[in-house]
mmCIF file of the N, C-alpha and C atoms, coordinates in Angstrom:
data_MODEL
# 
_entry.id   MODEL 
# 
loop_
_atom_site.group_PDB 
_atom_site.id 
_atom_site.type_symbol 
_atom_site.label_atom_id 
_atom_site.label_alt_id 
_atom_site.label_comp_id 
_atom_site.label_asym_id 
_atom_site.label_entity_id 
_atom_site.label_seq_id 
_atom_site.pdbx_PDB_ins_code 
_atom_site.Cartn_x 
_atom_site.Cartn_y 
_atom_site.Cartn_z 
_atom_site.occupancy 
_atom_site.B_iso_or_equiv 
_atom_site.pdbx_formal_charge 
_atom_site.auth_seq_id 
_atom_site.auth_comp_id 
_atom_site.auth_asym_id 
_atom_site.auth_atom_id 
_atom_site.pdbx_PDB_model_num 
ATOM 1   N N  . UNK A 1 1  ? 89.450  -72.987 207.974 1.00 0.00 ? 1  UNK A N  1 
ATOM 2   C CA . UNK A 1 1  ? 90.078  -73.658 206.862 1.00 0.00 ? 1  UNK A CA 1 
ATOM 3   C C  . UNK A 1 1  ? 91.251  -74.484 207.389 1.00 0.00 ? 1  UNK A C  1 
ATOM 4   N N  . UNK A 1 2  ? 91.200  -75.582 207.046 1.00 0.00 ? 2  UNK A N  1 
ATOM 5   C CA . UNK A 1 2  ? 92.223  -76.747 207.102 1.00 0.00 ? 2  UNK A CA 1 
ATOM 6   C C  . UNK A 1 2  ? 93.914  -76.263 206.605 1.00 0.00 ? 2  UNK A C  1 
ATOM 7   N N  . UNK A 1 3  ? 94.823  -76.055 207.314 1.00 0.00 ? 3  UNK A N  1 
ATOM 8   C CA . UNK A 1 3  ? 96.035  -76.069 206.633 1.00 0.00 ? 3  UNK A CA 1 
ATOM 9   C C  . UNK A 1 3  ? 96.826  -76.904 205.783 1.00 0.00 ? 3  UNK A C  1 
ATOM 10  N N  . UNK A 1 4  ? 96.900  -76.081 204.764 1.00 0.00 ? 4  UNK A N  1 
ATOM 11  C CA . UNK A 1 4  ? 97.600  -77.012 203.223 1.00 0.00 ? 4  UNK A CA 1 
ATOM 12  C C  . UNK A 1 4  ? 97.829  -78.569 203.356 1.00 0.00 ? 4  UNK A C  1 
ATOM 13  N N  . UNK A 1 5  ? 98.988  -78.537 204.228 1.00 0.00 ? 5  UNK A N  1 
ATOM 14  C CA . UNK A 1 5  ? 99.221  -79.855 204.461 1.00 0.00 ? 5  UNK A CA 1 
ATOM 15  C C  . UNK A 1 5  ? 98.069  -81.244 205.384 1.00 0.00 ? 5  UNK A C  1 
ATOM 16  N N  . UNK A 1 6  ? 97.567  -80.388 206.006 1.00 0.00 ? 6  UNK A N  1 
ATOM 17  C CA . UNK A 1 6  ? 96.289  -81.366 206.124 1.00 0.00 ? 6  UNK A CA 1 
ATOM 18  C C  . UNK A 1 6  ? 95.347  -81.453 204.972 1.00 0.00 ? 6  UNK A C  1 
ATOM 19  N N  . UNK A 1 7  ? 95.727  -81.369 204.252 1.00 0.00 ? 7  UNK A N  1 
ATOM 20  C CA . UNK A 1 7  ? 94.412  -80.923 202.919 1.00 0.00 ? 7  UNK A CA 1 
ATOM 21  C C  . UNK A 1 7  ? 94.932  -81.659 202.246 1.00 0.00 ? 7  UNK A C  1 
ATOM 22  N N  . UNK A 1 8  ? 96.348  -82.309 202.264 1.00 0.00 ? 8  UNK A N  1 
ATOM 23  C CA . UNK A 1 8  ? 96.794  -83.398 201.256 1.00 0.00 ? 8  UNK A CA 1 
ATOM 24  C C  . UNK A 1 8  ? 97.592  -82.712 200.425 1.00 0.00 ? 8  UNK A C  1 
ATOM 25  N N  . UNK A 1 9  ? 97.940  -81.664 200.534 1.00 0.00 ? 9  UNK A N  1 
ATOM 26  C CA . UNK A 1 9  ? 98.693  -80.440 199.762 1.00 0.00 ? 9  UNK A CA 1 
ATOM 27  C C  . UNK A 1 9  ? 100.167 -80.847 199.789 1.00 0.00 ? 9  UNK A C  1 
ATOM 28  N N  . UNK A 1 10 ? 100.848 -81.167 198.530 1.00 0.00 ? 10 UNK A N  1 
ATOM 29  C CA . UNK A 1 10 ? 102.191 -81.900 199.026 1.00 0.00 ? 10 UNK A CA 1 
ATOM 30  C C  . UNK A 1 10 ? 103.376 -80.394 199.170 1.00 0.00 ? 10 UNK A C  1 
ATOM 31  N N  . UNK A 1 11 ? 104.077 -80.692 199.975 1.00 0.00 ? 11 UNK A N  1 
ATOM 32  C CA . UNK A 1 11 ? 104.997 -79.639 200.101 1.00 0.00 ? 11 UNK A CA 1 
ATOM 33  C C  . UNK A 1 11 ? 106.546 -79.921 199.349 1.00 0.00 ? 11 UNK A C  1 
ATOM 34  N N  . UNK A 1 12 ? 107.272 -79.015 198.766 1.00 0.00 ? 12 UNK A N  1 
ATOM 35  C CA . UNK A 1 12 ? 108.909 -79.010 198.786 1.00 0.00 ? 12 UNK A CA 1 
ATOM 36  C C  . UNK A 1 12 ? 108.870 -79.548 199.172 1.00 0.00 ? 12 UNK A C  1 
ATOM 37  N N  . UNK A 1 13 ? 110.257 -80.392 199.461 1.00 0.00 ? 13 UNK A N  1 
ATOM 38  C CA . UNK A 1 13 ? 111.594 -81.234 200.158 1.00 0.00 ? 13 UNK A CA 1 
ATOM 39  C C  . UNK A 1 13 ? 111.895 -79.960 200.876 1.00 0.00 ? 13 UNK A C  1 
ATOM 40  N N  . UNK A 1 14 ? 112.241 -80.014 202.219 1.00 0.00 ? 14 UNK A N  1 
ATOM 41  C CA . UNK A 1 14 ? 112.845 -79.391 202.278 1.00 0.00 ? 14 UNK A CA 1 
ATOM 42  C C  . UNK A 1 14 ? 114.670 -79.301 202.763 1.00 0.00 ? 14 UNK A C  1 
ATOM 43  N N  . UNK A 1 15 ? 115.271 -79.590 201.632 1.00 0.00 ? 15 UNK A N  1 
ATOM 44  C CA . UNK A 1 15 ? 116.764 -80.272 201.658 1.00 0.00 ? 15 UNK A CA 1 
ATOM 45  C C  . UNK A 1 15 ? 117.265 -79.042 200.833 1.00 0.00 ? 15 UNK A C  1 
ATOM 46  N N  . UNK A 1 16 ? 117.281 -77.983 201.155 1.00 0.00 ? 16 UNK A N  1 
ATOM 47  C CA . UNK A 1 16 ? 118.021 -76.954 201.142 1.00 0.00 ? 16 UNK A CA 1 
ATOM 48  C C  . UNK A 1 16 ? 118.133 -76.266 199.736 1.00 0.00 ? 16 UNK A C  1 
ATOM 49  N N  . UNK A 1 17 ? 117.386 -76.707 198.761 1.00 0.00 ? 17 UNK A N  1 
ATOM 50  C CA . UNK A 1 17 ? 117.445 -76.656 197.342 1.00 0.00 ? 17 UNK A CA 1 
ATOM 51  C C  . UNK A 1 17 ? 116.273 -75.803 197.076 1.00 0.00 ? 17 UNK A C  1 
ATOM 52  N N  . UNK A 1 18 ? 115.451 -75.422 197.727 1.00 0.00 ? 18 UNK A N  1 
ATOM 53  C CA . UNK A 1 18 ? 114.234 -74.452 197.416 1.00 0.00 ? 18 UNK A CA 1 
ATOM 54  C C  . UNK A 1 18 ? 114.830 -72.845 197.162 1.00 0.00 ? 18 UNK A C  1 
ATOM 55  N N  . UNK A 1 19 ? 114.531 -71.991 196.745 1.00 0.00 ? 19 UNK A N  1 
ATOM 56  C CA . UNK A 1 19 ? 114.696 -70.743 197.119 1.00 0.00 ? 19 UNK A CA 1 
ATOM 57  C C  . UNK A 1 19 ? 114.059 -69.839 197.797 1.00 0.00 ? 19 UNK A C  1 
ATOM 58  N N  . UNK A 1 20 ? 114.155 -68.600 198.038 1.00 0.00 ? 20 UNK A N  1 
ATOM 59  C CA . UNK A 1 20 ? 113.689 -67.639 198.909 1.00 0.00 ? 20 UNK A CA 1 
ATOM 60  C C  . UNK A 1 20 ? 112.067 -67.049 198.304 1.00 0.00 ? 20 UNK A C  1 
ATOM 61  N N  . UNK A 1 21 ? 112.112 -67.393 196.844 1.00 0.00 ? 21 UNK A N  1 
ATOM 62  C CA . UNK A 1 21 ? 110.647 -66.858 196.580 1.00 0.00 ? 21 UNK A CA 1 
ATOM 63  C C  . UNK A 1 21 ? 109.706 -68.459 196.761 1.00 0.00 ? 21 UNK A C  1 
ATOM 64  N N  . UNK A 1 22 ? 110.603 -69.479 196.194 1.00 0.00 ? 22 UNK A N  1 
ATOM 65  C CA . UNK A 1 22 ? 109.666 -70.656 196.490 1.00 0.00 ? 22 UNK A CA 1 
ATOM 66  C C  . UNK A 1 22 ? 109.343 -70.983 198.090 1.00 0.00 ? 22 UNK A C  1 
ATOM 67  N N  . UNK A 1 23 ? 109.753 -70.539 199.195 1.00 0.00 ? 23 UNK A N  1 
ATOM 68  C CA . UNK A 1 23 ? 109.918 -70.815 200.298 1.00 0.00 ? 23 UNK A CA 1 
ATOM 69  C C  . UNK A 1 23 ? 108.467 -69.941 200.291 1.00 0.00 ? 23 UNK A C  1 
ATOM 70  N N  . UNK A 1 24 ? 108.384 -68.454 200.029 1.00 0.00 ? 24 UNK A N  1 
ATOM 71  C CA . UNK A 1 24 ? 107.602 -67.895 200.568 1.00 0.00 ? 24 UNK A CA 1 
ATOM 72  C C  . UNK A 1 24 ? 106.278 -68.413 199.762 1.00 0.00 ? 24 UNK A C  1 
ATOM 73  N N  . UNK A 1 25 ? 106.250 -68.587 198.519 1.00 0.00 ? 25 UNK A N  1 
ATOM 74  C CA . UNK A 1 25 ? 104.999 -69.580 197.301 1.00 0.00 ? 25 UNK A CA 1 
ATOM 75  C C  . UNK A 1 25 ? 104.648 -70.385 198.627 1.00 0.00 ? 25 UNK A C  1 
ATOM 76  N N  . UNK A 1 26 ? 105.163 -71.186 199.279 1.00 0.00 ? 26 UNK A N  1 
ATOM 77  C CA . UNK A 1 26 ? 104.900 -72.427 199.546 1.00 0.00 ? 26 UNK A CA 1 
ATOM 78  C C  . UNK A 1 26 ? 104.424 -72.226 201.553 1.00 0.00 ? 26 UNK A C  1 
ATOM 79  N N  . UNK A 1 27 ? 104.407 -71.102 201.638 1.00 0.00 ? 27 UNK A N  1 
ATOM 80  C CA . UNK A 1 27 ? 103.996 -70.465 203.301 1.00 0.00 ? 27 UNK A CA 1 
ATOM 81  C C  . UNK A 1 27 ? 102.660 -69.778 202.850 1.00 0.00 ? 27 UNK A C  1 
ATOM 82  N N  . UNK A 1 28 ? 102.410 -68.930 201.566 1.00 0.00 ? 28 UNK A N  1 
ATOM 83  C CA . UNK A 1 28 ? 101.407 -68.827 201.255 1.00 0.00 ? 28 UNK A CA 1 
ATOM 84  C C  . UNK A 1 28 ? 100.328 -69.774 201.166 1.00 0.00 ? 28 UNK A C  1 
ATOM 85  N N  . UNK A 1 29 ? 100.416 -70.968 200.109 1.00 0.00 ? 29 UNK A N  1 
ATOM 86  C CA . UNK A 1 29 ? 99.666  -72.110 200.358 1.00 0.00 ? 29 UNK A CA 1 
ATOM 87  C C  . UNK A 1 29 ? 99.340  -72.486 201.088 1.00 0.00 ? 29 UNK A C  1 
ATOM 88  N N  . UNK A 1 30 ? 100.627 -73.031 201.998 1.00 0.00 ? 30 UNK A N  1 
ATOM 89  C CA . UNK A 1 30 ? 100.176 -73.055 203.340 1.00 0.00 ? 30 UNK A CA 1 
ATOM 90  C C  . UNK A 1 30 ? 99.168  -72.539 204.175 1.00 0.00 ? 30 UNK A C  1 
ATOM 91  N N  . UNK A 1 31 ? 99.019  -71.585 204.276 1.00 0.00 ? 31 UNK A N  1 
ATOM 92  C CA . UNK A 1 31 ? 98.623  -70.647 204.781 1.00 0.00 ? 31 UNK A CA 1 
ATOM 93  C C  . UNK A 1 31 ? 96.786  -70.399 204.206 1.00 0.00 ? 31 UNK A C  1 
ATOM 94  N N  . UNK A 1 32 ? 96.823  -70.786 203.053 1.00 0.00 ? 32 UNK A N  1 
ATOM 95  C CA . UNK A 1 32 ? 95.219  -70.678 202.559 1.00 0.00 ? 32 UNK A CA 1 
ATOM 96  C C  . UNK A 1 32 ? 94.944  -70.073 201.570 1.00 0.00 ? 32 UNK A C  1 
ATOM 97  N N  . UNK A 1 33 ? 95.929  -68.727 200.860 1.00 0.00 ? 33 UNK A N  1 
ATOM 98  C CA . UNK A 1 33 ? 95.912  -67.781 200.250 1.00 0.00 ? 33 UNK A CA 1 
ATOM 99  C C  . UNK A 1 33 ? 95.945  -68.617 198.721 1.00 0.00 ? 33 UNK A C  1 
ATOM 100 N N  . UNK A 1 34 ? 94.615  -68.074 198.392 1.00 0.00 ? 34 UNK A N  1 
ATOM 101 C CA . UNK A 1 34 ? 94.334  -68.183 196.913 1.00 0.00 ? 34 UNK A CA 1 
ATOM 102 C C  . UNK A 1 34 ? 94.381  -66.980 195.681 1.00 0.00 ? 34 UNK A C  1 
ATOM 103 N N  . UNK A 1 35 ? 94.501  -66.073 196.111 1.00 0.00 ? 35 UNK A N  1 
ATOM 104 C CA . UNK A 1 35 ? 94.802  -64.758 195.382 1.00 0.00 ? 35 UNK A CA 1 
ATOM 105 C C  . UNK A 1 35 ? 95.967  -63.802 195.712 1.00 0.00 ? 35 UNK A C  1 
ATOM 106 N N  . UNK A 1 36 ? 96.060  -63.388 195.149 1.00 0.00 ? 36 UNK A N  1 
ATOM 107 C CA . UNK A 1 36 ? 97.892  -62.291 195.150 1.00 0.00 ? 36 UNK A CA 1 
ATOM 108 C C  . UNK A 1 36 ? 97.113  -61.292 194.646 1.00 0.00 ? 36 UNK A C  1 
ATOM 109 N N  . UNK A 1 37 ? 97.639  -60.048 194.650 1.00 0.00 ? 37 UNK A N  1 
ATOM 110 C CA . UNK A 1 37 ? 96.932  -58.533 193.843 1.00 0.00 ? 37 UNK A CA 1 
ATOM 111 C C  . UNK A 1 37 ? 98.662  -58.147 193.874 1.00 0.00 ? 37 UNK A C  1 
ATOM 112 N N  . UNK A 1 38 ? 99.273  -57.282 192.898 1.00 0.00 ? 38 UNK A N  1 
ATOM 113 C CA . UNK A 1 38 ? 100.274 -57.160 192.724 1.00 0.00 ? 38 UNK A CA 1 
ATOM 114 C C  . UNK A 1 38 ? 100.827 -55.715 191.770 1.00 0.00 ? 38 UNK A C  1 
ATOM 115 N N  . UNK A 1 39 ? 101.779 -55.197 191.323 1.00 0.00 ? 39 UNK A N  1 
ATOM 116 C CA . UNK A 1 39 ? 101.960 -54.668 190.263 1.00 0.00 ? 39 UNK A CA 1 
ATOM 117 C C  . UNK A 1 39 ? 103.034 -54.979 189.782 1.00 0.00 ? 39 UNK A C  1 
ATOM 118 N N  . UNK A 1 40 ? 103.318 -56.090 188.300 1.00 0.00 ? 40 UNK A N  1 
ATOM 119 C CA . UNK A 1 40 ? 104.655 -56.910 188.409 1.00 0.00 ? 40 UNK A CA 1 
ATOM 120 C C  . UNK A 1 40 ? 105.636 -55.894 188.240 1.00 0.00 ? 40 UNK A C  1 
ATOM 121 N N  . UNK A 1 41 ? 106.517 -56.332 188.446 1.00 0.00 ? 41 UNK A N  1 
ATOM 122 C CA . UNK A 1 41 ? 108.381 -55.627 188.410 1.00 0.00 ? 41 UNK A CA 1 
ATOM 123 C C  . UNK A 1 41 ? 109.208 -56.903 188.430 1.00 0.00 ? 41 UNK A C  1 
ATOM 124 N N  . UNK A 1 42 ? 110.302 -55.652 188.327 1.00 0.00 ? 42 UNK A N  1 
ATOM 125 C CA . UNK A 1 42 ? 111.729 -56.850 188.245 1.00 0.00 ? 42 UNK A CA 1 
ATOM 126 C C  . UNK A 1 42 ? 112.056 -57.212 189.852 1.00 0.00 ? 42 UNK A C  1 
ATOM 127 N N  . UNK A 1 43 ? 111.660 -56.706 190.816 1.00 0.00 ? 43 UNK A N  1 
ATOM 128 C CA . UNK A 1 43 ? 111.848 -56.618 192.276 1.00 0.00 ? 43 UNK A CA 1 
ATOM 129 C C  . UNK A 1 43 ? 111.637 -58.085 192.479 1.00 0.00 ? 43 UNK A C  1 
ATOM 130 N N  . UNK A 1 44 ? 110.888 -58.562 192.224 1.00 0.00 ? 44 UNK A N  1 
ATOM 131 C CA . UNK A 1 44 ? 109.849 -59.817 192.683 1.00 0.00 ? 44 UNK A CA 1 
ATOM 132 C C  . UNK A 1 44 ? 109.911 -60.971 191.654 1.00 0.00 ? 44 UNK A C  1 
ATOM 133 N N  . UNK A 1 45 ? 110.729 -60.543 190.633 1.00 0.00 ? 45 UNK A N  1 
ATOM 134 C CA . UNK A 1 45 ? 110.407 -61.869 189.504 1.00 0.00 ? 45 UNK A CA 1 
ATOM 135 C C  . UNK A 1 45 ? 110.262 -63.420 189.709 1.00 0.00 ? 45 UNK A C  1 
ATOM 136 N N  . UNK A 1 46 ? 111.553 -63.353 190.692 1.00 0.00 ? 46 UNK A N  1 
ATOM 137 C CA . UNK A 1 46 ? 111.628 -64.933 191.177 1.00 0.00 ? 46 UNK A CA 1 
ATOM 138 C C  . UNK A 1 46 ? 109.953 -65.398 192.141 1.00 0.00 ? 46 UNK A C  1 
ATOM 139 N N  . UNK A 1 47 ? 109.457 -64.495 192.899 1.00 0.00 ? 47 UNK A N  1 
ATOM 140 C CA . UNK A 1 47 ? 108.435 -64.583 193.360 1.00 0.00 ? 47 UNK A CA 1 
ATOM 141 C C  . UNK A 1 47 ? 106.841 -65.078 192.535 1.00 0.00 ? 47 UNK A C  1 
ATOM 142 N N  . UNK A 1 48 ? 107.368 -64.193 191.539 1.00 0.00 ? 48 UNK A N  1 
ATOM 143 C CA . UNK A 1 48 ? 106.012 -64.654 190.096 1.00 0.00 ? 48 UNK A CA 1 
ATOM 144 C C  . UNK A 1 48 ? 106.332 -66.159 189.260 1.00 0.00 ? 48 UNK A C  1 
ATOM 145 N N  . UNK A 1 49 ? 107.771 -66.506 189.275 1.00 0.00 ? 49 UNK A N  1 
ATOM 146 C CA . UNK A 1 49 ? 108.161 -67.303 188.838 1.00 0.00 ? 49 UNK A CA 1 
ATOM 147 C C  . UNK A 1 49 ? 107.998 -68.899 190.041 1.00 0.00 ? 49 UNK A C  1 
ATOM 148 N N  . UNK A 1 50 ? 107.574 -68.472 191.029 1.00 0.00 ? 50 UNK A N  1 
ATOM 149 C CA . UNK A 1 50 ? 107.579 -69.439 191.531 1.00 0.00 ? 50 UNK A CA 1 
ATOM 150 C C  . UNK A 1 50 ? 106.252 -69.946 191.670 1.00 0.00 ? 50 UNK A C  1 
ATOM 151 N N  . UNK A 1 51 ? 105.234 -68.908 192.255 1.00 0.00 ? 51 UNK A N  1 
ATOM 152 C CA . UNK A 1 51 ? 103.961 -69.043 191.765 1.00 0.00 ? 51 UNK A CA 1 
ATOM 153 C C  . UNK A 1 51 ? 103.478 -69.662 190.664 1.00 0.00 ? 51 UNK A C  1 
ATOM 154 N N  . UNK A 1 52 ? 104.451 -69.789 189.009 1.00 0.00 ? 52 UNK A N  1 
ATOM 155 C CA . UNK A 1 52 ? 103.891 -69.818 188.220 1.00 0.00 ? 52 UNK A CA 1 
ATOM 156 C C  . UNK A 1 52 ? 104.129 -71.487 188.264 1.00 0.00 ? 52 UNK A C  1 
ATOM 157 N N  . UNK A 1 53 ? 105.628 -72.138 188.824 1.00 0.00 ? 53 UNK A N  1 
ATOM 158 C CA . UNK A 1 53 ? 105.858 -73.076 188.576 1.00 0.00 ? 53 UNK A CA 1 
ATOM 159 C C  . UNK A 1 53 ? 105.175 -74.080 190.205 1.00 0.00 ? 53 UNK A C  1 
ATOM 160 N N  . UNK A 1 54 ? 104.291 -73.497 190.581 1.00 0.00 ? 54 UNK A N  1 
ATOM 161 C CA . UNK A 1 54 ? 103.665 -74.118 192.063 1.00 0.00 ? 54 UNK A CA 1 
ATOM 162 C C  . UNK A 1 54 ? 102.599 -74.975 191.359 1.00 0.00 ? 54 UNK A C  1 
ATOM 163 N N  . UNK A 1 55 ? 102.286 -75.641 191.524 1.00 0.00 ? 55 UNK A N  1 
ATOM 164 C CA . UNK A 1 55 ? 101.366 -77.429 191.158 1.00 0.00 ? 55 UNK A CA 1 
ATOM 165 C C  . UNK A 1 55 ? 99.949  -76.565 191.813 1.00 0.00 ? 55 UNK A C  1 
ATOM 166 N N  . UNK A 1 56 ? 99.755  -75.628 193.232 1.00 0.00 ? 56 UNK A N  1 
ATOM 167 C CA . UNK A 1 56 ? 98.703  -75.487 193.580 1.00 0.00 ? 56 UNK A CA 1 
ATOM 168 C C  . UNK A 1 56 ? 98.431  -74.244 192.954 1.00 0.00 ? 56 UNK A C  1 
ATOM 169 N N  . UNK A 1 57 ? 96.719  -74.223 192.298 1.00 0.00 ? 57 UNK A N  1 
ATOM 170 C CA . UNK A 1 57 ? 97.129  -72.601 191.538 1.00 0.00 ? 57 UNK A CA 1 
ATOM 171 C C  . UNK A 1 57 ? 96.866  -71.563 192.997 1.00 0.00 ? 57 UNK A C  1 
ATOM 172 N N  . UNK A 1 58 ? 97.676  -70.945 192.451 1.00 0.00 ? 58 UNK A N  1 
ATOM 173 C CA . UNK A 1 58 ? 97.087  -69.410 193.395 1.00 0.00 ? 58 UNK A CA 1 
ATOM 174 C C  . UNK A 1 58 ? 97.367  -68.287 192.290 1.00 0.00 ? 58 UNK A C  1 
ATOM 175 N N  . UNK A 1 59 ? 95.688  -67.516 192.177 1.00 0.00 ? 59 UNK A N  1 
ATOM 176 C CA . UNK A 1 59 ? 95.507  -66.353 191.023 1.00 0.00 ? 59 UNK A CA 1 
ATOM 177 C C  . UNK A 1 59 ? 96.538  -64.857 191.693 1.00 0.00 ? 59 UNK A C  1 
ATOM 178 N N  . UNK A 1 60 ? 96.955  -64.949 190.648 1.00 0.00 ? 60 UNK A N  1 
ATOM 179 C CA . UNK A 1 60 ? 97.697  -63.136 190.693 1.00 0.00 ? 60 UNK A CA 1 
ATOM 180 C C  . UNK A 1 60 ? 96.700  -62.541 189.547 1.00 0.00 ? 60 UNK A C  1 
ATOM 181 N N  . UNK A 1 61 ? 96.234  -61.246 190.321 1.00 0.00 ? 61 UNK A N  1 
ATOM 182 C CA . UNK A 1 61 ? 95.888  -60.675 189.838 1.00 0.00 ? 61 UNK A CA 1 
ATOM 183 C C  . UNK A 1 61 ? 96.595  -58.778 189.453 1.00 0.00 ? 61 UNK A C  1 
ATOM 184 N N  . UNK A 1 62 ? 96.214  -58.674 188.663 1.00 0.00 ? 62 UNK A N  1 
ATOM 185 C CA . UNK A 1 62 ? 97.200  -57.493 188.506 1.00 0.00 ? 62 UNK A CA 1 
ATOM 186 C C  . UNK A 1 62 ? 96.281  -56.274 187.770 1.00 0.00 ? 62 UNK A C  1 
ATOM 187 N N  . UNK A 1 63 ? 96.380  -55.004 188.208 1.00 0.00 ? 63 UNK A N  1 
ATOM 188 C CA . UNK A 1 63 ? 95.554  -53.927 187.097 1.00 0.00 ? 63 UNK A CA 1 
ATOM 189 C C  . UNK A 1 63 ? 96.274  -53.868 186.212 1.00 0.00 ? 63 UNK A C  1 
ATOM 190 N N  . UNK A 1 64 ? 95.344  -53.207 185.384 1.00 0.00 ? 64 UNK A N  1 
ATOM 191 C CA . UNK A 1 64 ? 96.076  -52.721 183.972 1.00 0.00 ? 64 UNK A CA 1 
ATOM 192 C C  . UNK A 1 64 ? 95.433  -51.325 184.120 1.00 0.00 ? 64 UNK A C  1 
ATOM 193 N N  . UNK A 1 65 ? 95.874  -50.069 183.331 1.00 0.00 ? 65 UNK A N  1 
ATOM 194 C CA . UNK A 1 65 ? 97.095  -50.129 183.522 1.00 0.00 ? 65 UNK A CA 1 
ATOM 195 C C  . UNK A 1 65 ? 97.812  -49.932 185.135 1.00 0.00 ? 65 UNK A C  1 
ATOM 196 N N  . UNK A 1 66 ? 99.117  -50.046 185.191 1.00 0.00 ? 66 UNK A N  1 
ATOM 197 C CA . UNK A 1 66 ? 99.522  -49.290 186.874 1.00 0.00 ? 66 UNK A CA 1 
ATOM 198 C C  . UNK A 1 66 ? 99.333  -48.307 187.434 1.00 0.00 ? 66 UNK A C  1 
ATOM 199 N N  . UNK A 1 67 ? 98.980  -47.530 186.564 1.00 0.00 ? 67 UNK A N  1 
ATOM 200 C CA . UNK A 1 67 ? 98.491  -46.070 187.287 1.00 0.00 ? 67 UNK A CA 1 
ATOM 201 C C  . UNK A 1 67 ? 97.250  -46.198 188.433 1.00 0.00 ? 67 UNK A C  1 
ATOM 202 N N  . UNK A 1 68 ? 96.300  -47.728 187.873 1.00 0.00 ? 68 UNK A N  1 
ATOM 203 C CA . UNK A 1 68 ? 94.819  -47.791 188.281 1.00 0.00 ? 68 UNK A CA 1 
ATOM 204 C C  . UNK A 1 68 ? 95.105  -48.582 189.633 1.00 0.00 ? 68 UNK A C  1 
ATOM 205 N N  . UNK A 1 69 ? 96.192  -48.624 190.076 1.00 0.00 ? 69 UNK A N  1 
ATOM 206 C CA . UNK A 1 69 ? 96.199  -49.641 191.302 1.00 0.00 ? 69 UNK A CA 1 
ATOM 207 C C  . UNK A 1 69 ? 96.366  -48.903 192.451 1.00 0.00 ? 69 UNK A C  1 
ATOM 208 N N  . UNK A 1 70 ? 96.616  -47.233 192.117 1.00 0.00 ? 70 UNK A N  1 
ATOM 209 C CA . UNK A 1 70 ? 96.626  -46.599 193.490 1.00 0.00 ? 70 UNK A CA 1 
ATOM 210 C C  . UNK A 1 70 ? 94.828  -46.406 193.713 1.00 0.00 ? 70 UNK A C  1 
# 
């Protein structure tokens, strides 16, 4: 698989204005990753939030309920 940015995949600026969950959104892409598996929390919000506001989709998937994810 071709990496993001050879794929025409536009990236951040990177001029210091990104944050620490969009940094990592955007190494994922990079990277190829089209799915997340997760169990949301408050730990990670900015992380879901960045995903949500990323132009490329990448699926989170999540069980219901949490008990079923061990």
């Amino acid at each position: 698989m071709m990496p993001a940015t050879e794929q025409g995949i536009p990236m951040r600026p990177n001029d210091g204005s990104r944050t620490a969950a969009q940094v990592l959104i955007d190494q994922l892409v990079v990277h190829g990753v089209r799915h997340v598996f997760c169990v949301p929390g408050e730990s990670y919000i900015a992380a879901l939030d960045a995903l949500h506001d990323r132009p490329i989709a990448v699926t989170v998937l999540r069980p219901r309920p949490e008990t079923s994810a061990s």
